[in-house]
Each structure stands twice: as structure tokens, then as C-alpha cells.
C-alpha positions, -999 to +999 in steps of 0.1 A: +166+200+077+169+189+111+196+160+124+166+136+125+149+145+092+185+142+076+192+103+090+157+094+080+156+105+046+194+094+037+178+059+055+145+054+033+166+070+003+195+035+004+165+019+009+150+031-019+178+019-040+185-011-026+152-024-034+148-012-067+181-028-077+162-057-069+134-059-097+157-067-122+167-097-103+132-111-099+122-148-118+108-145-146+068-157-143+044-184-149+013-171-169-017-188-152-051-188-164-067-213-144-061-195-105-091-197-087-108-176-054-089-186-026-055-199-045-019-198-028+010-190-050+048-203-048+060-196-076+059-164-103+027-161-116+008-141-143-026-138-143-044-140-178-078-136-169-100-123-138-108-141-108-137-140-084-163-132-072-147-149-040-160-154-007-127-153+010-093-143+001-083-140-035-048-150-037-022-155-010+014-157-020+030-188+000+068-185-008+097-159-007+114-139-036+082-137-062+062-120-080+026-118-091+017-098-122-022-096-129-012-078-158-044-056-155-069-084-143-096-077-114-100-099-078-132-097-072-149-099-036-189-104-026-183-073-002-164-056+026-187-071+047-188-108+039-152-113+061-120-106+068-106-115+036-083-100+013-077-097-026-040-103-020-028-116+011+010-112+015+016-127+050+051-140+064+070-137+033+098-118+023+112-104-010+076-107-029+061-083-059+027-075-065+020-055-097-003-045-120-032-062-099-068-042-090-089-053-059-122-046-055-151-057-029-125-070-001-129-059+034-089-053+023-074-051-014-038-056-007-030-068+030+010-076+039+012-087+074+044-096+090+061-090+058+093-072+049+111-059+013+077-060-006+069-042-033+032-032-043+035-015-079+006-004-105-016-017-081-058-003-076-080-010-048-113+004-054-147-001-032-130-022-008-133-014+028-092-007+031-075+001+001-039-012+012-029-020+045+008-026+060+011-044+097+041-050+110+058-048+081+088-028+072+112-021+047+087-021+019+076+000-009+043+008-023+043+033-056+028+043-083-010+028-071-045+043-061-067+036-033-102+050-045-139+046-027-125+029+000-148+048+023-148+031+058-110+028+063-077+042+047-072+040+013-035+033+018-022+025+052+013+021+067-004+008+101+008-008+134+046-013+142+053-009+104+089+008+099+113+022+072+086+016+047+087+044+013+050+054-004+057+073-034+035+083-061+003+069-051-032+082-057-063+083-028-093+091-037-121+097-019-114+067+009-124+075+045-087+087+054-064+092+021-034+083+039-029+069+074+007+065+090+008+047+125+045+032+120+082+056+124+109+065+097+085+061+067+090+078+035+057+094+027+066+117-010+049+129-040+015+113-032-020+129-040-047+127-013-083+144-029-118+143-022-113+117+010-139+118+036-118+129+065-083+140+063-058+133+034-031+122+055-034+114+092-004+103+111-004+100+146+032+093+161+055+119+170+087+124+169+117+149+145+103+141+111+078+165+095+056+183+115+064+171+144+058+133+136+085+105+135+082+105+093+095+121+061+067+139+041+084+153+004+059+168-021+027+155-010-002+174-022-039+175-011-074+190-017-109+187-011-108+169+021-134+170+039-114+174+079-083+191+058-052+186+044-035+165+068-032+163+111-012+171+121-011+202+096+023+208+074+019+171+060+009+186+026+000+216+001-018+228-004-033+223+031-067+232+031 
């Protein structure tokens, strides 16, 4: 393992740990059956029913340091094409959980903009038009979720000038790209990418991280992609 590979991984590994010391610390939530399409949340909240079908955004979380738990329930859009709306919008906040939650019919499920030590956990986006999407976020984490149908865009992205961000044991299913890394010392590691219309991962920076870009990829597997594996090649196995 080179000198760069080495500083990145001991990096996104205390990160790692650092923020999952912190989900014990997290409030204890408000169970909430009356939310409606378009609802901002400041406090923690459970959801106990669905919500939707909404013509804009589904929820948007308004304050730092909570958590929404949709303890299984669906956001519901009218399709990708009715806006640019999201099932959960995570914009400006810091500290915030998202679990258990499944988007569907948003031009994005899960969208955290300008956002830093978020967690997306147990989460599904299926049939929107991007499954998960990180922009200019960093220091976040998004595990143990699936991205599936999303077929114009990525099912899970780690996008522009988003940094230090871990995706780990995630699930993308035929979406247009399974994975696609724009940002630079991300943790990419034991993620499946099958079945996607293009490649499984596609990352396009560069730099002393695996094959020759400016990540960590651990354990990733792939198959059935349409374009292959991953590009640059090496990003997973098996790689055709």
C-alpha cells in the first residue's frame, strides 16, 4: 500500500469511528403520524405511516444534530420528471441521521447538499431518477442502503467537491451508473454494483488512491454491467 493509500484509509478509518461513536449520542425521537408532502423537520422524528404522493420535496430536515427514522415508511413522488425535488432534502445542516427511510418517484431520493457528518442508514431509493446524491458535502457516511432502478443517473453518488465521505455496504442495482465518485479521499468498501446500465463504479478524479484515482476502494464487487466493472478498471472484482 502506497504512502497515499495508507494516509487515506487511516483518515476515513478515525473517521469511521468517530462518527459511529456518535449514534449513541443522538435524541431520542418524536413519532409523527401526521407529516405531510413538503414538511420541514427540527426536531427527531419517526414516521408512523407513508407520505406522498408529493409534488415537491418530501421532507427537508431544518435543524442540526437529528434524526429521522421512517421506520420502513415510503416518500412517494409523482415522477422524476415533475421537478427538482427530493424525498429527503438534507441541505445546510450538520450532524443529522436519516434511517430506515425508502424514496421512490423523486428526481432525487436522498439529496445532502452543503452538508457535513451525515449519516444515511437502512435507507432505499428505488425508480427515482438519482438514487442518493452527495454535493459538497464531506465527512459523511452512507451504509448499509440500495439504490435500485434509478436508471437516468447514479444510484448512489459521492458528487461535486464532496470529500472524506465512507460508503460501505451499499447495494446498486441496475441504476444508470451503480456508483459514481467525483469528490477525493472517499472510502468506497464492500459495496455491490450489479446489473447497472453503464459501469458499476465510475470515478473520474485522479490521484494515489486505487487505480490511479484520489480514493480508497476495499472489497467492492461487481457483475453484469453493461460498460464493465468499473473505469477506471481495478475499482472492483470481479471486473468484467
Amino acid at each position: 500500500m502506497s504512502r497515499g493509500i495508507a494516509k487515506t484509509y487511516y483518515v476515513v478509518l478515525l473517521l469511521a469511528t468517530i462518527l459511529g461513536s456518535t449514534i449513541a449520542l443522538l435524541p431520542a425521537p418524536t413519532f409523527a403520524s401526521s407529516l405531510t408532502c413538503g414538511d420541514t423537520i427540527t426536531v427527531s422524528t419517526t414516521l408512523r405511516a407513508d407520505i406522498g404522493p408529493c409534488p415537491g420535496n418530501g421532507i427537508t430536515i431544518g435543524a442540526n444534530n437529528i434524526v429521522l427514522d421512517c421506520a420502513g415508511h415510503t416518500l412517494t413522488g409523482i415522477g422524476t420528471e415533475a421537478g427538482l425535488y427530493a424525498a429527503v432534502l438534507v441541505s445546510g445542516v450538520n450532524g443529522v441521521t436519516v434511517v430506515n427511510c425508502k424514496a421512490s418517484d423523486f428526481f432525487w431520493g436522498f439529496r445532502v447538499f452543503s452538508s457535513t457528518h451525515i449519516i444515511l442508514l437502512n435507507d432505499k431509493a428505488i425508480s427515482d431518477l438519482a438514487g442518493f446524491s452527495l454535493v459538497g458535502s464531506s465527512y459523511n457516511i452512507i451504509a448499509n442502503s440500495m439504490a435500485v432502478n434509478n436508471v437516468e443517473s447514479q444510484g448512489i453518488g459521492v458528487l461535486f467537491n464532496s470529500n472524506y465521505n465512507i460508503v460501505v455496504d451499499n447495494i446498486a442495482t441496475n441504476d444508470y451508473y451503480g456508483f459514481a465518485i467525483f469528490g477525493n479521499s472517499n472510502l468506497v468498501s464492500n459495496n455491490v454494483a450489479n446489473g447497472n446500465l453503464e459501469y458499476g463504479y465510475l470515478d473520474v478524479s485522479t490521484g494515489s488512491g486505487t487505480a490511479g484515482t484520489a480514493n480508497v476502494y476495499l472489497f467492492d464487487h461487481c457483475g453484469g454491467n453493461l460498460f464493465g466493472g468499473s473505469n477506471p478498471t481495478g475499482l472492483c472484482m470481479p471486473q468484467p
